[in-house]
NUMAR-345267 format. One line per field, with one value per residue: residue number from 0; chain; y, z, x of N, C-alpha, C in turn. Coordinates in Angstrom, 1 decimal. Example, Ala and Ser with C-alpha at 12.3 -4.5 7.8 and 13.67 -1.06 7.14 Angstrom:
nr: c(0,1)
kette: c(A,A)
n_yy: c(-5.7,-2.2)
n_zz: c(7.8,7.1)
n_xx: c(13.2,12.8)
ca_yy: c(-4.5,-1.1)
ca_zz: c(7.8,7.1)
ca_xx: c(12.3,13.7)
c_yy: c(-3.3,0.0)
c_zz: c(7.8,7.9)
c_xx: c(13.2,12.9)
This chain:
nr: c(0,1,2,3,4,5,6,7,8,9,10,11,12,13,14,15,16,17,18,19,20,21,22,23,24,25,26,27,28,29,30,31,32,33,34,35,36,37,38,39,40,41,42,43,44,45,46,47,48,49,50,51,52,53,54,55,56,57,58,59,60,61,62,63,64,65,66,67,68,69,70,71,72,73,74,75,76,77,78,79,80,81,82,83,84,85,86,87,88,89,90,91,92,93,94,95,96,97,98,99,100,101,102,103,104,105,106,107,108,109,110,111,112,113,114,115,116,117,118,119,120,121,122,123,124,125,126,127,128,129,130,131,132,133,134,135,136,137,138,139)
kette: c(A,A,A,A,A,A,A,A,A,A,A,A,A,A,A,A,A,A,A,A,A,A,A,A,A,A,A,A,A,A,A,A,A,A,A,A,A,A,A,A,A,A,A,A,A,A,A,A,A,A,A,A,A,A,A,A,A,A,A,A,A,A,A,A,A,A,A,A,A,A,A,A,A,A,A,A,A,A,A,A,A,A,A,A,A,A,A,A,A,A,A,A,A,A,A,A,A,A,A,A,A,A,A,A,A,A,A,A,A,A,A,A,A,A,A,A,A,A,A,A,A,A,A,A,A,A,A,A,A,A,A,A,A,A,A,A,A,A,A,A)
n_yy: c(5.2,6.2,4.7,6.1,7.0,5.2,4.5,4.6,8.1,7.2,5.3,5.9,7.5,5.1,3.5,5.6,6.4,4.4,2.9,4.8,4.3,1.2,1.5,2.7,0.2,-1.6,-0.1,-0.7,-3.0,-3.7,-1.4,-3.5,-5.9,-5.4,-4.7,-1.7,-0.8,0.5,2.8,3.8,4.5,2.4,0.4,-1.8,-4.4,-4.3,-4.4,-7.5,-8.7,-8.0,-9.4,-12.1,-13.5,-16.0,-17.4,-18.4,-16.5,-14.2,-14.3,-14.7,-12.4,-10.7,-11.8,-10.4,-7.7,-7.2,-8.2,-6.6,-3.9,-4.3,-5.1,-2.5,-0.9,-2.4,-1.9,0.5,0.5,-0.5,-3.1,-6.6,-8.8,-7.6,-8.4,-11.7,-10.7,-9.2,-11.3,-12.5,-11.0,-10.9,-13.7,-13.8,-11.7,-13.3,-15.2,-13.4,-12.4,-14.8,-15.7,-13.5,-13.3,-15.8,-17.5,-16.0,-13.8,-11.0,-7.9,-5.0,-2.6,-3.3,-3.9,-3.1,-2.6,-0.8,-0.3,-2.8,-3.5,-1.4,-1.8,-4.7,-3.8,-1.8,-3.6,-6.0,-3.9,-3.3,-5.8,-6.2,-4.1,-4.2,-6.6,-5.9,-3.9,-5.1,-7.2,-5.4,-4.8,-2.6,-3.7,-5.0)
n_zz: c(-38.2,-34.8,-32.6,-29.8,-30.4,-30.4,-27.9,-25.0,-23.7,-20.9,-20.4,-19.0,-17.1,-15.8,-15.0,-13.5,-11.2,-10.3,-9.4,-7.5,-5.8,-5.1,-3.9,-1.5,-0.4,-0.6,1.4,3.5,3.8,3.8,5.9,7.8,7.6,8.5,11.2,12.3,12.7,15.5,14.6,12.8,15.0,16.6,19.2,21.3,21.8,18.9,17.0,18.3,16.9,14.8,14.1,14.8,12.7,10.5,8.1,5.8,5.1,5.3,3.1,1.0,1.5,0.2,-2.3,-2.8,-2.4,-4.0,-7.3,-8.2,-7.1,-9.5,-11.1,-12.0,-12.7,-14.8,-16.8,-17.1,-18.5,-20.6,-20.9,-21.6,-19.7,-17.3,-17.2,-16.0,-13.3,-12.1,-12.1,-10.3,-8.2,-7.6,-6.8,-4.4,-2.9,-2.8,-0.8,1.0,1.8,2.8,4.6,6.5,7.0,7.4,9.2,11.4,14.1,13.4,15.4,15.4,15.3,12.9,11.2,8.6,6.2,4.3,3.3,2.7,0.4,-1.7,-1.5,-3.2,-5.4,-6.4,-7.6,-9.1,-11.3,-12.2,-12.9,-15.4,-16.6,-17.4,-19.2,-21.4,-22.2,-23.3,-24.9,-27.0,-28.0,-27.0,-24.8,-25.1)
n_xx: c(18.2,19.7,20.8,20.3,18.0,16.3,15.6,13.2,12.4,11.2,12.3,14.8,13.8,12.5,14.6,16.1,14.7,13.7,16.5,17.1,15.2,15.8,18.4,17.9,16.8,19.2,21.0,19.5,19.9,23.0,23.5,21.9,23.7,25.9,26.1,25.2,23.0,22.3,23.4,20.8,19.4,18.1,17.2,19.0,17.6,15.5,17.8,18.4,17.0,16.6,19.0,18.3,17.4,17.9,20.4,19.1,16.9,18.2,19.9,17.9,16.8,18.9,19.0,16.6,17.4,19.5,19.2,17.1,18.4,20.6,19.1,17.6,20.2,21.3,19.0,19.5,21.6,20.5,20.5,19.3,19.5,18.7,16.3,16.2,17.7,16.0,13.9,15.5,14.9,12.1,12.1,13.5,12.1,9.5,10.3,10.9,9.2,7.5,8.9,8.6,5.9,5.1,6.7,7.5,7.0,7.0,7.4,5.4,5.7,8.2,6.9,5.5,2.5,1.9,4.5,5.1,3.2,4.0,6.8,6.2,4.5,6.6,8.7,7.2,6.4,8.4,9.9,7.5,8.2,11.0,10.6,8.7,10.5,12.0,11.0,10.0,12.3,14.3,16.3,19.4)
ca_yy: c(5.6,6.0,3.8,6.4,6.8,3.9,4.4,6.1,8.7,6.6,3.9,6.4,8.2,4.3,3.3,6.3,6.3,2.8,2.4,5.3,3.5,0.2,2.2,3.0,-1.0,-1.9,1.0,-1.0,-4.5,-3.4,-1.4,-4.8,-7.2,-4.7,-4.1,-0.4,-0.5,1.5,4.4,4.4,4.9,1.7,-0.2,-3.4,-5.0,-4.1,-5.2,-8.7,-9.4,-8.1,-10.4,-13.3,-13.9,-17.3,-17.7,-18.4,-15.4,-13.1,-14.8,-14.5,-10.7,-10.4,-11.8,-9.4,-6.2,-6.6,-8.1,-5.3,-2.9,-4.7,-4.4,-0.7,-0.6,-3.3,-1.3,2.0,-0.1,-1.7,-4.7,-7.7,-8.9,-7.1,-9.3,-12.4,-9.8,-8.7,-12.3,-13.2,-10.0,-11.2,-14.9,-13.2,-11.2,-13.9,-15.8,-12.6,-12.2,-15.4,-15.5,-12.2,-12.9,-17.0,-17.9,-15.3,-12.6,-9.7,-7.0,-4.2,-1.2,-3.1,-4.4,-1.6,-3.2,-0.3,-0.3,-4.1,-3.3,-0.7,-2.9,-5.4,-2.9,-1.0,-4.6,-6.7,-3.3,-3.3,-6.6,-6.3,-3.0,-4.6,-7.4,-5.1,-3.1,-6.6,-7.3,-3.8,-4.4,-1.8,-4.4,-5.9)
ca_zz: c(-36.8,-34.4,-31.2,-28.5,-30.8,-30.3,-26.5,-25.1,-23.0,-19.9,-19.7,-18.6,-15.6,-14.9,-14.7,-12.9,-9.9,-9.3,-9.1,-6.3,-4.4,-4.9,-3.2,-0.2,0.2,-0.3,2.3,4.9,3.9,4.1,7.5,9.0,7.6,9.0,12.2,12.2,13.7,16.2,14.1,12.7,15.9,16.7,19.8,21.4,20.9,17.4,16.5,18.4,16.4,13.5,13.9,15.1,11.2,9.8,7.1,4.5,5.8,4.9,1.6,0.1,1.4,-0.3,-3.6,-3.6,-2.7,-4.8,-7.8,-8.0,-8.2,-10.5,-12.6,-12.1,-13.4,-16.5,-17.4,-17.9,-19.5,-21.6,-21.3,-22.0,-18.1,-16.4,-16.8,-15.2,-12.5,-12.0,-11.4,-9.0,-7.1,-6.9,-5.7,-3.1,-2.6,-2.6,0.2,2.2,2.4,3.6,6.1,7.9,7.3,7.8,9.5,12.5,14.7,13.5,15.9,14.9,14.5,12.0,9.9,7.6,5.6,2.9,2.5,1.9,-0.6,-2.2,-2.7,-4.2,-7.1,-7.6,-7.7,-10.6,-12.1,-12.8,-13.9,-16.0,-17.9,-18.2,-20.0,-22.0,-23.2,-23.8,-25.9,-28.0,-28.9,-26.0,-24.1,-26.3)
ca_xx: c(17.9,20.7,20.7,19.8,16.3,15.4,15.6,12.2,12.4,11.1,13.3,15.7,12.9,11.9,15.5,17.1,14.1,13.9,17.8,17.5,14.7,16.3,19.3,17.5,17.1,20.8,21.6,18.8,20.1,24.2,23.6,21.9,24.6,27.1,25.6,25.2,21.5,21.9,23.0,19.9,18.1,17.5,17.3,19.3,16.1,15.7,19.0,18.6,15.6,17.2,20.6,18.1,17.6,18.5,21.3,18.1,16.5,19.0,20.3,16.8,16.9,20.1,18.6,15.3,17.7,20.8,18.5,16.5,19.5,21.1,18.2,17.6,21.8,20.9,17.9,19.6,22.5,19.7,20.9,18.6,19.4,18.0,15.1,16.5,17.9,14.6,13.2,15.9,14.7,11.2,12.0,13.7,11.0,8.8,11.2,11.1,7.6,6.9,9.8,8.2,4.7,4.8,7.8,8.0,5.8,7.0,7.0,4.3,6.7,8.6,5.5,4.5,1.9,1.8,5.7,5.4,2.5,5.0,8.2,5.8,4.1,7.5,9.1,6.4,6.4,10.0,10.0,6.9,8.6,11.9,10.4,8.2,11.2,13.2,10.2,10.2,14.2,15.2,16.7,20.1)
c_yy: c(5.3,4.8,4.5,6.7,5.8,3.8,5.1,6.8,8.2,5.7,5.1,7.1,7.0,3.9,4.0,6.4,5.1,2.7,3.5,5.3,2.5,0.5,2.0,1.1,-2.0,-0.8,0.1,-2.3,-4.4,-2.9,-2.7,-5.8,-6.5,-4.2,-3.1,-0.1,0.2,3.1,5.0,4.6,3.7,0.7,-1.7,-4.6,-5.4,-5.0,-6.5,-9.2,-9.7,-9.2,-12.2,-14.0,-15.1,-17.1,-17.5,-17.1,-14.2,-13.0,-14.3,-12.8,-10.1,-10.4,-10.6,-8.1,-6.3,-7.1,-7.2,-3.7,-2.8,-4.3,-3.2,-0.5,-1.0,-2.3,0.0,1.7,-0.6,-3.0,-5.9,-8.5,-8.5,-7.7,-10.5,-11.4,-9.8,-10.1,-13.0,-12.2,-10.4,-12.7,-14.3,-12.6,-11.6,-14.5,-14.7,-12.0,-13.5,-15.9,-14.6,-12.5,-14.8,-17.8,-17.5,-14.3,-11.3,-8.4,-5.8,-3.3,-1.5,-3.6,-3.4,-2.2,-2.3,-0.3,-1.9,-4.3,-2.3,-1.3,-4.0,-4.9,-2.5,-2.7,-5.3,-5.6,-3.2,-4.4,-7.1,-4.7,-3.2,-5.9,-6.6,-4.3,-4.0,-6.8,-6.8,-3.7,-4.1,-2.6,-5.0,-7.0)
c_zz: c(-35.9,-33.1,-30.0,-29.1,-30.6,-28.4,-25.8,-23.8,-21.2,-19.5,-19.0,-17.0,-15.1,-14.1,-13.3,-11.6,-9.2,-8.9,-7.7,-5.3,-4.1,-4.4,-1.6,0.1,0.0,1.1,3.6,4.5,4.7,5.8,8.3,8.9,8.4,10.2,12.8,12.5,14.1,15.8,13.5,13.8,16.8,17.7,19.8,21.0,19.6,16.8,16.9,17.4,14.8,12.7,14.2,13.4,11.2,8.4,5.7,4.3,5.1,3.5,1.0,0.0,0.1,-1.8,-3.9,-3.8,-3.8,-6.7,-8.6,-8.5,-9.1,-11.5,-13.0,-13.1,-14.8,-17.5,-17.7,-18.8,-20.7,-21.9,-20.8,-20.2,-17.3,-15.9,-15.9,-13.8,-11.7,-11.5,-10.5,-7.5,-6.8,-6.6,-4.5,-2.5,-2.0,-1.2,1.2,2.6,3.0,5.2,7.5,7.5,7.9,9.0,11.4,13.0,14.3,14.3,15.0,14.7,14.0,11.1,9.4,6.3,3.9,2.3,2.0,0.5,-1.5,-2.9,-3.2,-5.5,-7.4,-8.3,-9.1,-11.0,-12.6,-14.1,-15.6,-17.6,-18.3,-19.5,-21.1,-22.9,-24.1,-25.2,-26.9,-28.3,-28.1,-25.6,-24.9,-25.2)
c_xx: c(19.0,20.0,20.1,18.0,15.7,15.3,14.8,12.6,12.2,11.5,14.8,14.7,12.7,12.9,16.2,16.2,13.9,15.5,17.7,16.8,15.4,17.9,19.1,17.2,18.3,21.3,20.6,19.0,21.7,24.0,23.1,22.8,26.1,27.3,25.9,24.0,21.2,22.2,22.1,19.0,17.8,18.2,18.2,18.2,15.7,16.8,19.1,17.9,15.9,18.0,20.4,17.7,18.0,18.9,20.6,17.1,16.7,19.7,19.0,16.5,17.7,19.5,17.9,16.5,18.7,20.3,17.7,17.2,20.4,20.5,17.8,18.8,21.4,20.4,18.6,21.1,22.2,20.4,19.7,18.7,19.5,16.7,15.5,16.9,17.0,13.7,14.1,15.6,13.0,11.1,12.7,13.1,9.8,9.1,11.1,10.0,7.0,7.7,9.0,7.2,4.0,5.5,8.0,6.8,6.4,6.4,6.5,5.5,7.7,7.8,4.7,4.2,2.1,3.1,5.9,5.1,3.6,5.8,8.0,5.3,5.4,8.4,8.3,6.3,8.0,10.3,9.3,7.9,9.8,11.5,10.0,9.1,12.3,12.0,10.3,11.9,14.8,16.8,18.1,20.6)
């Protein structure tokens, strides 16, 4: 059995759509550490609130997003770390849900309850199918 048989069909569709959501949150971490805000639309306001962040704040961000697309990259590299990857993207995850939901008031029109709910399932689903394919061999 060659090497790409042994690789199913869906590690390459789970791979290639998560790496191009976990995209879209490198592209909304990068524009706020690079303060480019207002090209997206977005008020002085916005951007203070954004840049009033603390150092731990932003690090823990840093972990969930780059984490995350690392593991998307691993996962269609099949490489076996992707799973650590994957759990430094949900302590950061973890760290940046309690920041904005313990920590601070988040203003209402940036608190989108269902996009939280979101990049938590695509997030423990990541991690649960890279394990899963580390399990099954996939993973070297």
């Amino acid at each position: 059995m060659t090497d790409s048989a042994k690789t199913p069909w869906h590690l390459w569709a789970v791979g290639g759509v998560t790496l191009l959501w976990n995209a879209i949150g490198i592209f909304s971490y990068m524009m706020t550490r690079l303060d480019k805000l207002e090209a997206l639309g977005m008020t002085a306001e916005d951007v203070a609130f954004f840049n009033s962040f603390p150092a731990w704040a932003n690090a823990l961000w840093a972990l969930g997003v780059w984490g995350a697309f690392f593991g998307s990259v691993l996962l269609l590299l099949r490489s076996r770390w992707a799973v650590p990857s994957l759990i430094i993207s949900v302590v950061g995850l973890v760290g940046t849900t309690y920041f904005q939901r313990v920590t601070i008031d988040m203003p209402e029109k940036h608190d989108s309850i269902p996009l939280s709910v979101t990049i938590w399932v695509i997030t423990l689903f990541m991690l649960w199918y890279a394990h899963r394919m580390r399990g099954q061999g996939v993973l070297r």
